[in-house]
N, C-alpha and C positions, 0 to 999 in steps of 0.2 A: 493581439497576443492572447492565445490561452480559444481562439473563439474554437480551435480543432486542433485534437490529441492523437499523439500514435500511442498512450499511455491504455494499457488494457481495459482498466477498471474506473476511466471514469468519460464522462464528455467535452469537459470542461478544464483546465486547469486558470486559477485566479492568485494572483500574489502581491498583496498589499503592502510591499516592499521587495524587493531586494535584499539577500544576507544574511547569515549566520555565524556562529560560532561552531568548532566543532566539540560534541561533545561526548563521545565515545566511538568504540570501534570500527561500527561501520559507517562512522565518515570521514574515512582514512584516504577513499578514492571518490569521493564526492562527487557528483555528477554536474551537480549544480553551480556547484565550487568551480570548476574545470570550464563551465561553457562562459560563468559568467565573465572570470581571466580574460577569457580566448574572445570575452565580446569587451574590454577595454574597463571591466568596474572592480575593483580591486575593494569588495567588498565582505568577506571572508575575513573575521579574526575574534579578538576580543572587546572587551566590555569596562577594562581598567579604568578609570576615571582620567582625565585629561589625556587617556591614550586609546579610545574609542577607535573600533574602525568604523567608515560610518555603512549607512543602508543608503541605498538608492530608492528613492522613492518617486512616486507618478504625481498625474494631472488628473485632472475633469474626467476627460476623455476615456484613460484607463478606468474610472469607475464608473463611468456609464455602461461598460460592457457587460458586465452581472445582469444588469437592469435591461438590457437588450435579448440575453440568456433568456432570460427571465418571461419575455411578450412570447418570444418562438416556442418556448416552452408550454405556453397555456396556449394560443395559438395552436400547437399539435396533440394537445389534451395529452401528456406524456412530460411528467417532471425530469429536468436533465440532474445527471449528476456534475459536480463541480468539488474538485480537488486543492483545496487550501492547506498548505501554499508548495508548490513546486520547487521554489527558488529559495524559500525562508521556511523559519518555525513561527508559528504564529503564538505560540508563547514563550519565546525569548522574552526576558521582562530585563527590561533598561527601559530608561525615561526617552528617549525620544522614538518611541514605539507606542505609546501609551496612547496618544492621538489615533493612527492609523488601525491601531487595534480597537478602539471603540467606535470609529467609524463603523468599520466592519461588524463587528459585533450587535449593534445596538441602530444599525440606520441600514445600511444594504440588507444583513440576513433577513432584519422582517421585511423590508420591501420585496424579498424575492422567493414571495412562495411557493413558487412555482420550481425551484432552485432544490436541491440536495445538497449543503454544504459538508464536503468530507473534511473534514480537522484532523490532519495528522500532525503528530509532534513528537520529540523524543523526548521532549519536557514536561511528562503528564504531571509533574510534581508542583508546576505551577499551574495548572488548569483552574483549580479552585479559586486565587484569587484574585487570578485575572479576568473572568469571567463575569458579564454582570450579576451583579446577586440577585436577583429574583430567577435565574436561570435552574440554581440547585431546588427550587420550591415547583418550577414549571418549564421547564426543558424544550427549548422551538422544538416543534415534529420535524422541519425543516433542518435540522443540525445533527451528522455525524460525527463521532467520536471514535479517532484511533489513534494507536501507538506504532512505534517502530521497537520490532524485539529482534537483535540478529543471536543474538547467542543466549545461553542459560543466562549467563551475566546479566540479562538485565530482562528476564522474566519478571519479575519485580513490578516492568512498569504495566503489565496488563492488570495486575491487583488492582493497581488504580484506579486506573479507568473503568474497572467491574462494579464499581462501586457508584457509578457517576449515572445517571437517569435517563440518560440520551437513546432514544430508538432504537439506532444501533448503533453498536460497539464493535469496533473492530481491531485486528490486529496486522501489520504490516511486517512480516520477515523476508525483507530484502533492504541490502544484501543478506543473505543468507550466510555466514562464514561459519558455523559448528553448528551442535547438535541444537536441537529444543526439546530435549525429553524432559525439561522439568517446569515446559511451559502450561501453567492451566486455562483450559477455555473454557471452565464455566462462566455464562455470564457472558460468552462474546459470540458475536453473530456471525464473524466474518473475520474470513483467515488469508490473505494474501502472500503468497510465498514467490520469490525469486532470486536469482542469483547476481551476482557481482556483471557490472560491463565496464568498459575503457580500460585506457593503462592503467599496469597493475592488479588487473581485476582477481581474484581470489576463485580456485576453484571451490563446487558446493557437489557434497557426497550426494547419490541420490537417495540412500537412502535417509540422508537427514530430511529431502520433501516424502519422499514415501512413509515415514513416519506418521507428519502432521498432517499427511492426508487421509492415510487411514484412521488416526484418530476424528477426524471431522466425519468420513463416514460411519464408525462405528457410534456416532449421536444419534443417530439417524436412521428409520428402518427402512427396507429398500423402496415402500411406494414412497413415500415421504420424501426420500431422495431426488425421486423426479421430478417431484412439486416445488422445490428449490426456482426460484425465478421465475414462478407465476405471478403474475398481476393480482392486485388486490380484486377485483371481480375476478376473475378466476375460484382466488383461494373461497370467498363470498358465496360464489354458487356449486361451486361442483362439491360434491359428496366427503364427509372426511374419512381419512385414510383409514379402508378394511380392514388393515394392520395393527393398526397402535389407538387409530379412535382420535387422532390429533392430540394423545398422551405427549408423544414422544418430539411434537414438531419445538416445543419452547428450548430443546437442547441442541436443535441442528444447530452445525456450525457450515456455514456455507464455506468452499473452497475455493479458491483461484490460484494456478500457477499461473505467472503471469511470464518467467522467461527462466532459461538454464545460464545466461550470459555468458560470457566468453568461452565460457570451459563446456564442453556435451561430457556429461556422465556417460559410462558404460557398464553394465551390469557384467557378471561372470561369463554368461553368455553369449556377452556379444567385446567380450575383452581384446578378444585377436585382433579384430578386425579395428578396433580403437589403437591399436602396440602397430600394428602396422600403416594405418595413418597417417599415425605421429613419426614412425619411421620415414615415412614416403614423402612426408610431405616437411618432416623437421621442425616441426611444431611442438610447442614448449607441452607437457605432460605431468599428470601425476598419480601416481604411482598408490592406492591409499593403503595404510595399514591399519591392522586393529591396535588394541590397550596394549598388547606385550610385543610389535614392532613387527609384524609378519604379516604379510600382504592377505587384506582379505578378498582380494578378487577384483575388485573395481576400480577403475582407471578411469582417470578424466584428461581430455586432450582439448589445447585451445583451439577451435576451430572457426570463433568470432561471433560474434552475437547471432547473425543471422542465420546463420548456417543451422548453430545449435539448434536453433527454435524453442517453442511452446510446448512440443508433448512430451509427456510424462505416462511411460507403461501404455503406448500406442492410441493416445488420444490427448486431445486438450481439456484443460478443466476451467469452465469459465462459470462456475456459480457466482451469481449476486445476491445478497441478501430475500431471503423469503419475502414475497411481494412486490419487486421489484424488479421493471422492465427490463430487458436488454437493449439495449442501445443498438444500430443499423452499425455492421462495422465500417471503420473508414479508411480509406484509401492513403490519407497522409503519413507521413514518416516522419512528422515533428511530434518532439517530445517536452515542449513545456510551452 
């Protein structure tokens, strides 16, 4: 499991457990929640004392796969990324967590230098002291740090994490379900946006990605931009930027959309042709309006994940963090 991702933004997915809690909005229609059900583990709940749900936890075997990452990895002189945890938050803190998380922490992550672990959590509020403490004085190079922000509401948790030492910093808005105008990115490297999939899925306006996208390029001047996902010799030898003088490169925020999920945005321009779709085809729609209830032009129609795709204003946007390879894309369609 995890050895190959249809997941855009990394190569690896790793889960040293099974299970969560939900604990805000966008995980109303859980992805993780939904496959795990439909694979027999009814792992999903709370944390109450004597009324625990529990986690599903592995063997040997499952953690020897990092450590196998890990050989191929330096083997292709090309550090893989690896996405913790897909299935769980790796700082949910209950006691029988406490074990699997210092595994991870303090025995695998140094053994796999060769490894990029991304740490996503919606629980940036425990990071601190669940972490081992020599971490906040000297931070693995090896270890990413990101959040999940789907609305204003909880812009909040990037403050956190802006604060915290780690390489890169990043921020994760998907689902996407409202605006992020009052999310700040200074201080974060990396911006992931996508929208809602499965039943239920929530449409996502597009100008709330167009938004956070043009604020990620307006960090940025336009050669600098291109240098986004150059390799570290790259950035090492070739010339810095005529532009800015590599002023400007500490404030890129690199961009990734990674999908529009079930609903395709339609811009004013291309409305009609979205109203008669939805007509034709009898597909659920909507309609958006502005602050005082009057349509302001764009329309979103469920069309299904795939269909919708990756581009955003006639292209895809697959920035990785400054210095950091791209990965070969892959062929699979598994998602964790």
């Amino acid at each position: 499991m995890g050895d190959r991702t249809a997941i855009e933004w990394t190569d690896h997915t790793f889960n040293p457990w099974w299970g969560c809690e939900r604990v805000s909005a966008g995980c109303q229609h859980c992805y993780a929640e939904t496959f795990a059900k439909r694979t027999g583990h009814l792992v999903w709940g709370g944390s109450t004392p004597g009324r625990e749900t529990p986690r599903r936890f592995f063997g040997e075997k499952h953690w020897d796969d990092p450590r196998r990452w890990n050989s191929a990895a330096q083997l292709a002189g090309r550090p893989a990324l690896v996405f913790c945890a897909s299935m769980a938050d790796v700082f949910e803190d209950r006691p029988d967590l406490i074990e699997p998380r210092h595994r991870l922490l303090t025995d695998l992550v140094p053994a796999t230098p060769w490894l990029r672990w991304q740490l996503l959590t919606k629980r940036p509020e425990n990071i601190r002291h669940l972490i081992p403490t020599d971490w906040l004085d000297q931070w693995p190079a090896n270890v990413w740090i990101g959040t999940t922000v789907e609305t204003n509401k909880f812009a909040y948790r990037a403050d956190i994490i802006r604060t915290l030492p780690a390489p890169v910093k990043f921020i994760s808005a998907e689902p996407l379900i409202g605006p992020l105008d009052e999310l700040d990115l200074t201080g974060i490297d990396w911006l992931i946006v996508g929208g809602e999939s499965g039943p239920g899925a929530r449409p996502m306006h597009p100008d709330w990605v167009r938004q956070l996208r043009d604020e990620c390029l307006d960090r940025v001047c336009p050669e600098c931009e291109g240098r986004l996902g150059w390799s570290p010799e790259e950035h090492d030898t070739r010339p810095p930027c005529t532009w800015c003088n590599g002023e400007r490169a500490a404030d890129a925020v690199a961009f990734l959309f990674k999908q529009w999920g079930e609903y395709r945005g339609f811009v004013p321009s291309e409305v009609g042709a979205g109203l008669d779709l939805a007509a034709a085809s009898g597909k659920p729609h909507k309609d958006w309006t502005d602050e005082s209830g009057a349509r302001d032009g764009y329309t979103s129609v469920r069309v299904g994940k795939k269909e919708a795709g990756r581009e955003l204003d006639g292209r895809t946007w697959d920035e990785l963090p400054a210095g950091v390879v791209r990965r070969p894309p892959t062929t699979t369609s598994r998602l964790w």
